[in-house]
TIDODREN-428048 format. One record per residue (C-alpha): x, z, y; residue in three letters; residue number from 1. Coordinates in Angstrom, 1 decimal. Last residue first. Example, Ala and Ser with C-alpha at 12.3 -4.5 7.8 and 13.67 -1.06 7.14 Angstrom:
# residues 2
@east=13.7 | up=7.1 | north=-1.1 | zado=Ser | loza=2
@east=12.3 | up=7.8 | north=-4.5 | zado=Ala | loza=1
//
This chain:
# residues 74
@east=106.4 | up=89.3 | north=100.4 | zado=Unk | loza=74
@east=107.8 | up=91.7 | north=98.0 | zado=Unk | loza=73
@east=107.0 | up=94.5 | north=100.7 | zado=Unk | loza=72
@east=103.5 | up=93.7 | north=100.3 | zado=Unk | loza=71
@east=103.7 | up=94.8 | north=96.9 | zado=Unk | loza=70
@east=105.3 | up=97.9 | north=97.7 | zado=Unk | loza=69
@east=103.5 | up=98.6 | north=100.7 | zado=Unk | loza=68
@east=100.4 | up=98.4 | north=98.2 | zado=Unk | loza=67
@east=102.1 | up=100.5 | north=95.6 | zado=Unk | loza=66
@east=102.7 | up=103.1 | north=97.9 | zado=Unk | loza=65
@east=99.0 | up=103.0 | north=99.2 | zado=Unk | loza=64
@east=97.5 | up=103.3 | north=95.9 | zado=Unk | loza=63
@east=99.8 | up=106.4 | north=95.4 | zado=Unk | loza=62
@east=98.7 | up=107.8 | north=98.5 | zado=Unk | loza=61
@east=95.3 | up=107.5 | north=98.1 | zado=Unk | loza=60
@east=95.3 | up=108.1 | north=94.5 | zado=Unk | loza=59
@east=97.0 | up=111.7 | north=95.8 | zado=Unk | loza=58
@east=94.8 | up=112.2 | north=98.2 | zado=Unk | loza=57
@east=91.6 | up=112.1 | north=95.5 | zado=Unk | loza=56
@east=93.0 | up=114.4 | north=93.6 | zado=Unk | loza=55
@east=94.9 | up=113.8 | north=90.2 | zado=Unk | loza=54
@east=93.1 | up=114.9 | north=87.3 | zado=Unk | loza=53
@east=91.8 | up=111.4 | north=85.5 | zado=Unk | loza=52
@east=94.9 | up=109.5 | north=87.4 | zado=Unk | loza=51
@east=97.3 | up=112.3 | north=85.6 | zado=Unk | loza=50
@east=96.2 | up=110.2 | north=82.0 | zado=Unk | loza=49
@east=97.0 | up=106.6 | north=82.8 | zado=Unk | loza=48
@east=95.1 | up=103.7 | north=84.3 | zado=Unk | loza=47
@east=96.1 | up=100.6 | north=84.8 | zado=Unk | loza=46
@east=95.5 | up=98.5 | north=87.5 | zado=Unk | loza=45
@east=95.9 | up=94.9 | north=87.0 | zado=Unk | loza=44
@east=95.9 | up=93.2 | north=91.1 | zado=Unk | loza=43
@east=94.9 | up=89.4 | north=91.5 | zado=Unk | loza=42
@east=97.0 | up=88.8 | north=95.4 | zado=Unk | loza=41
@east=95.9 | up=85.8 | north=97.8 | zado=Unk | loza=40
@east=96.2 | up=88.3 | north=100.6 | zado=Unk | loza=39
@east=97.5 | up=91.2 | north=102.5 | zado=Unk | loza=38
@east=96.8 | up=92.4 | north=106.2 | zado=Unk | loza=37
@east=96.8 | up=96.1 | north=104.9 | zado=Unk | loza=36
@east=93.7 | up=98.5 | north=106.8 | zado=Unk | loza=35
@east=91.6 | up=97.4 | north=104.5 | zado=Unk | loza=34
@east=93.3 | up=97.7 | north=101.1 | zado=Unk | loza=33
@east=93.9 | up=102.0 | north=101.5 | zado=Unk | loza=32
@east=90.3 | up=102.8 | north=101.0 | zado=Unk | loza=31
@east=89.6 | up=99.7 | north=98.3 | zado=Unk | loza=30
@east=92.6 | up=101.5 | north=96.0 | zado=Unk | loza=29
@east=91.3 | up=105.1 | north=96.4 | zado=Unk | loza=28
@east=87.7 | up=103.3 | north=95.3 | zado=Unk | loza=27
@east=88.9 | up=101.6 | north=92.6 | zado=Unk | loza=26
@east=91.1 | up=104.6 | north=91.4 | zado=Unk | loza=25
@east=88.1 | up=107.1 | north=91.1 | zado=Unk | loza=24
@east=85.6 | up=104.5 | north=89.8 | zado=Unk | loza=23
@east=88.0 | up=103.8 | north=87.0 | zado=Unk | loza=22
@east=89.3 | up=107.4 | north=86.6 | zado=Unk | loza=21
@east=85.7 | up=108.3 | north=86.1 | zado=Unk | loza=20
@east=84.6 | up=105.5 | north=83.9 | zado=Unk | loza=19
@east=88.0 | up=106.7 | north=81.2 | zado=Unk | loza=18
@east=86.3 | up=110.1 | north=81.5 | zado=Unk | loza=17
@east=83.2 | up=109.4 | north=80.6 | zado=Unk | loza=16
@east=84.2 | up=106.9 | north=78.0 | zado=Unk | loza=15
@east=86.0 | up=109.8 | north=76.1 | zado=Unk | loza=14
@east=90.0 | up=110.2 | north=76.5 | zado=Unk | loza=13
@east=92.7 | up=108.3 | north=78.4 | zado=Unk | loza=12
@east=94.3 | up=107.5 | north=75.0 | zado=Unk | loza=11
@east=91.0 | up=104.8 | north=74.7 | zado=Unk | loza=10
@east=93.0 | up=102.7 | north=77.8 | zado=Unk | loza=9
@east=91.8 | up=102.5 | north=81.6 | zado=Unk | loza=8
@east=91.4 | up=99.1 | north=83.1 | zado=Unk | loza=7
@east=90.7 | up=98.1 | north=86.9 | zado=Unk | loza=6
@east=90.8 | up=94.9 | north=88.5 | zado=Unk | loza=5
@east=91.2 | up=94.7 | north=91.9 | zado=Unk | loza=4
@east=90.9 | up=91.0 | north=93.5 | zado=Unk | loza=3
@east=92.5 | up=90.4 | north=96.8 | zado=Unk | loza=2
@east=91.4 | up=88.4 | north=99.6 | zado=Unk | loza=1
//
């Protein structure tokens, strides 16, 4: 099981917007999990300002580099 937790710093703007790149890269990042076999990981996401305008294919695919990435290190 992994554990996602995301954080998005005051630089990233109002609260609205800091929400909506947390909801935005939680979800990108629970899409591309469950198809990886990987476990026993805590993941720290942070957030930083192109998350907030970046497209939803673009999380995807940048949540799934880092995944392969991490899994990678296994």
């Amino acid at each position: 099981m992994i554990r996602l937790a995301v954080t998005a710093p005051r630089t990233l703007g109002r609260s609205v917007a800091r929400n909506r790149a947390r909801r935005r890269l939680r979800e990108a990042f629970r899409v591309e999990i469950v198809p990886l076999d990987i476990a026993g990981h805590d993941l720290l996401i942070v957030a930083r300002s192109p998350a907030s305008t970046a497209g939803h294919a673009a999380l995807r695919a940048a949540a799934r580099e880092a995944l392969l990435r991490l899994d990678a290190r296994q």
